[in-house]
C-alpha positions in Angstrom: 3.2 -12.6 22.6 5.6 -10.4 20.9 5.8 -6.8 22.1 8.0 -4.0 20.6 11.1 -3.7 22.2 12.0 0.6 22.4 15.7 -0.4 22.6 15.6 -0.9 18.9 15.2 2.8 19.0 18.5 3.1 19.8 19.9 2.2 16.2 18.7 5.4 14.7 18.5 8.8 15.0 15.0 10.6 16.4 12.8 9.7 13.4 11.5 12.7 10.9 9.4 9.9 9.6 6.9 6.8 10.1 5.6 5.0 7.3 2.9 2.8 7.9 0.9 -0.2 6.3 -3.1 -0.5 6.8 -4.7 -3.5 6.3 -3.4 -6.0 9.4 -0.9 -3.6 10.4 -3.0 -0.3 11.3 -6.4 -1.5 11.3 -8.1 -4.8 11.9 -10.8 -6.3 9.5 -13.2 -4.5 10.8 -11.7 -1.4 9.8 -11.8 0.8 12.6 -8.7 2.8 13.9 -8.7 1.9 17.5 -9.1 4.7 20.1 -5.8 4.1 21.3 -4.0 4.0 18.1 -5.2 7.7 17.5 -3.9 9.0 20.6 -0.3 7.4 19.7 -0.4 9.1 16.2 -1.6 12.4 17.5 1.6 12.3 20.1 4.1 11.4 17.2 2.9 13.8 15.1 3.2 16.7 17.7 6.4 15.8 18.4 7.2 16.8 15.2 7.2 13.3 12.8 5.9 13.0 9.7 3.6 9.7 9.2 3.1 8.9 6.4 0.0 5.6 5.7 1.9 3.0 2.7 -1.1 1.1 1.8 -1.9 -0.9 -1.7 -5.1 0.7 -1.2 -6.5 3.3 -3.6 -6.2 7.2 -3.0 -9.8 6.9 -2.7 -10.0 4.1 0.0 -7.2 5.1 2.0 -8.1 9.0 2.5 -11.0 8.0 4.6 -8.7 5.6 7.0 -6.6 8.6 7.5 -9.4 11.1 8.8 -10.6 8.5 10.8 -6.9 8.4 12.3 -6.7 12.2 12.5 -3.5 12.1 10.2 -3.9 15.4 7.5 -0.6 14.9 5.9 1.0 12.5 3.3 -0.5 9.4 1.7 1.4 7.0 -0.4 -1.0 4.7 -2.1 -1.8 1.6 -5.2 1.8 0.5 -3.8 3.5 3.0 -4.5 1.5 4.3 -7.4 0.3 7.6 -5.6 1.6 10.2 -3.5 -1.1 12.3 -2.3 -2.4 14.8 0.8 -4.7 13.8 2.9 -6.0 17.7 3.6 -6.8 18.9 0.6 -7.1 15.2 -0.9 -4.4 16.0 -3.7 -2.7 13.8 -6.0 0.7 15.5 -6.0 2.6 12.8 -8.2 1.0 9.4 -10.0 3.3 6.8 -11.6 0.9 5.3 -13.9 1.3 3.3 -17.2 -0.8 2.5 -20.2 -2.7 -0.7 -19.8 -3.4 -1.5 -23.8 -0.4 -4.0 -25.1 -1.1 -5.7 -21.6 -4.7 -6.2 -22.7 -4.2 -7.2 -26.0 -1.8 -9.8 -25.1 -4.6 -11.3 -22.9 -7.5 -10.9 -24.3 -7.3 -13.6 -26.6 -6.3 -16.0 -23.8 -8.9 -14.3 -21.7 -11.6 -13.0 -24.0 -14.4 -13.8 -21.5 -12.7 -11.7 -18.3 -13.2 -8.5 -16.7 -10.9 -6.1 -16.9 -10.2 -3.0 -14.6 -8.0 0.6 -14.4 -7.8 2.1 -11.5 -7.0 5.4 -12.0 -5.2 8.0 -9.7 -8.1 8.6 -8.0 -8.9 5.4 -6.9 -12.6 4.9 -9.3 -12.2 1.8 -10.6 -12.8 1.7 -14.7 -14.2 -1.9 -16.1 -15.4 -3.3 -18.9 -18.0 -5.3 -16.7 -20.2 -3.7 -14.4 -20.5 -5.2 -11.0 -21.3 -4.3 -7.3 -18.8 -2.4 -4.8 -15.1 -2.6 -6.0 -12.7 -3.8 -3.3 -12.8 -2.1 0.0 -15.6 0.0 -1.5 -13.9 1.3 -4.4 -16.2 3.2 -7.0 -16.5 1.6 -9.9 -17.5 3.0 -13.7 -18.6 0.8 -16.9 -16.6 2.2 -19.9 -16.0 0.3 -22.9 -12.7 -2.0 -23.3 -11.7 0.5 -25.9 -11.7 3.4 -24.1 -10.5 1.3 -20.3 -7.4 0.4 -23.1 -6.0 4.0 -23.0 -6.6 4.9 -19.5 -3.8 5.9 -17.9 -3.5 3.2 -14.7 -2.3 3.4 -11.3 -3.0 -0.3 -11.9 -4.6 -3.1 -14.1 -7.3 -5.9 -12.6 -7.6 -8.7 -14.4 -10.9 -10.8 -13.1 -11.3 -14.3 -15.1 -14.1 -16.6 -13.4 -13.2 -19.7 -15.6 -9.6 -19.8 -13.4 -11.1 -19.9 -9.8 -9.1 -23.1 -9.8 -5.9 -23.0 -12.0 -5.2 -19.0 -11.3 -3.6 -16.6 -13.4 0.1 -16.8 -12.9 1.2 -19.7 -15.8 -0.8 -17.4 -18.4 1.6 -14.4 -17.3 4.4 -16.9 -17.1 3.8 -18.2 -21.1 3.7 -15.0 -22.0 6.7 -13.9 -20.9 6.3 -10.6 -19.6 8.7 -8.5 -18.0 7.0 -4.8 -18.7 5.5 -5.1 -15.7 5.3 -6.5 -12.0 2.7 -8.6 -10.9 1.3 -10.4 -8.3 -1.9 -12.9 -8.5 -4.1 -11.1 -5.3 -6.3 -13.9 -5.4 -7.0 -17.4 -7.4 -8.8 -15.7 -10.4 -7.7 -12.0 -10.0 -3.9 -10.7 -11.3 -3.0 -7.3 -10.0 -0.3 -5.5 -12.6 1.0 -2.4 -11.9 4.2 -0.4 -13.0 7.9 -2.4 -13.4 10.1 -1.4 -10.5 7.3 0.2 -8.1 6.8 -0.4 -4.7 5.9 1.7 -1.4 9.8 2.4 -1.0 10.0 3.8 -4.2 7.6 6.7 -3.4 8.7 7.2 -0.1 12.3 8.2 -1.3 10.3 10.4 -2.9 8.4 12.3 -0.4 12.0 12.3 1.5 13.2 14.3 -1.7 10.6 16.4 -1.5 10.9 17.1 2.5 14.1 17.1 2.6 14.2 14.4 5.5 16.9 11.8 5.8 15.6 7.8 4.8 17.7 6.5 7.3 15.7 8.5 10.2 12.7 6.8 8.9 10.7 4.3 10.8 8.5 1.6 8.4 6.0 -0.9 10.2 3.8 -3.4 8.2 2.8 -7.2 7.4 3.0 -8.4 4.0 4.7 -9.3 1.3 4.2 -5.5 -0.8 5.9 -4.3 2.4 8.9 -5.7 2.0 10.9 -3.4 0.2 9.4 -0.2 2.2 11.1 -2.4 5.4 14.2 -2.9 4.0 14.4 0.9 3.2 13.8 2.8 6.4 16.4 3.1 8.7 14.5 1.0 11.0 11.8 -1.8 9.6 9.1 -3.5 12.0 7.2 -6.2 10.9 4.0 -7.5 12.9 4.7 -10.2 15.0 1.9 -12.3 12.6 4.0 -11.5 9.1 5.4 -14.5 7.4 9.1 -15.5 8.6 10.2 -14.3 5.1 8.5 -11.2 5.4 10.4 -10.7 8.8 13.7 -11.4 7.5 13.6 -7.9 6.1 12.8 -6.2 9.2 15.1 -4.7 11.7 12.5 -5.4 14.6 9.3 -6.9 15.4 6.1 -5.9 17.1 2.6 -6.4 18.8 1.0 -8.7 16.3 -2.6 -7.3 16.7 -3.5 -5.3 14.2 -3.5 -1.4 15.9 -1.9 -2.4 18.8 1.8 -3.3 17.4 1.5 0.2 15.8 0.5 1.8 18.8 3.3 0.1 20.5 6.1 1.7 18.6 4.2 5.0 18.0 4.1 5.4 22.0 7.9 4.8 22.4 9.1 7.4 19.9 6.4 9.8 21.8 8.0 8.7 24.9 11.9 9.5 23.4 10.5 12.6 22.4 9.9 13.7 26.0 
């Protein structure tokens, strides 16, 4: 099994900053922050680094995660959507985008979907009630009309009749470039902002801090991490990402969930020292 190699280390600077994924990369699916993980992210961050969780999650999904890991700093969220604190829980800059021409190009294609903003926040505005948005989101039943001028962190399309044929050709016939997308699953289309992604914010918060990107550690899984591993100064995939995912990455680690982040989390405590 793959373990992280602290020799990789050696290709930067002390870091100032450690971004880090959630879903399969943090946490397991259970959702718990291991015991072990904790301690690791309580010895970074006393040795002075910034970490930073860079999740697709909503503000409002990921803030509990980061109590539960005992982080009260900076949250980068809806892929790169939201930047946010975790102590106050603070949006402190939203990239958002008005949902309405997207909906009216689908609605005739789609009349019988669901349709969902997510807003800064994380509450999840639909058209179509139903029970417990993803990962526990809260959810609100507002009119289409009113859902069409919402400002959102992100748009959820949800169309039952294409369990089997997805989403992707309608966007495809369509031809829309406004915006990037990515089917989540068979029958749902996730659209959010042209150009976004967790690297995009995370220059940000590096503005903001004044820290230098290339002293920046990134760790995470999937395919929305990509570009956030390809912009730190040194990029970890888990040993379980895709190969294409790990092309990007400077380094690999751990492949359980918790334990590949606690592995690289322990050896910049232990250069610390």
């Amino acid at each position: 099994m793959t373990s992280f190699d602290a020799a990789a280390l050696d290709t930067i600077e002390f870091p100032h900053l450690i971004a880090i994924d959630i879903d399969g990369t943090l946490i397991p699916q259970d959702g718990v922050v291991r015991h072990r993980v904790i301690q690791a992210l309580e010895a970074v961050q006393a040795a002075g680094v910034t970490v930073v969780l860079s999740t697709g999650r909503s503000l409002s999904t990921t803030s509990p995660i980061a109590r539960a890991a005992h982080l009260n700093g900076w949250l980068v969220c809806s892929n790169g959507a939201i930047l946010a604190t975790v102590e106050p829980e603070t949006v402190i800059e939203a990239v958002t985008f008005k949902p309405k021409d997207f909906i009216d190009q689908m609605l005739p294609l789609l009349p019988n979907a669901i349709f969902s903003v997510e807003d800064q926040w994380g509450v999840l505005n639909t058209n179509v009630a139903f029970r417990g948005g993803p990962l526990g989101m809260a959810v609100r039943e507002l009119p289409l009309e009113l859902i069409r001028e919402l400002d959102a962190a992100r748009l959820v399309i949800r169309s039952e009749e294409h369990m089997e044929s997805g989403l992707g050709h309608i966007v495809e016939a369509l031809g829309l470039h406004e915006v990037q997308f990515g089917v989540a699953k068979v029958a749902w289309l996730d659209i959010g902002p042209k150009d976004l992604n967790k690297a995009y914010m995370l220059k940000q918060l590096c503005t903001r801090l004044d820290l230098n990107p290339a002293r920046s550690i990134a760790i995470g899984d999937g395919e929305n991490d990509i570009r956030m591993l390809e912009w730190a100064g040194l990029g970890v995939a888990m040993g379980d990402a895709s190969d294409h995912v790990k092309t990007f990455a400077n380094a690999l680690t751990n492949a359980e969930p918790g334990v590949g982040v606690a592995e690289v989390l322990e050896a910049v405590a232990n250069a610390a020292k």
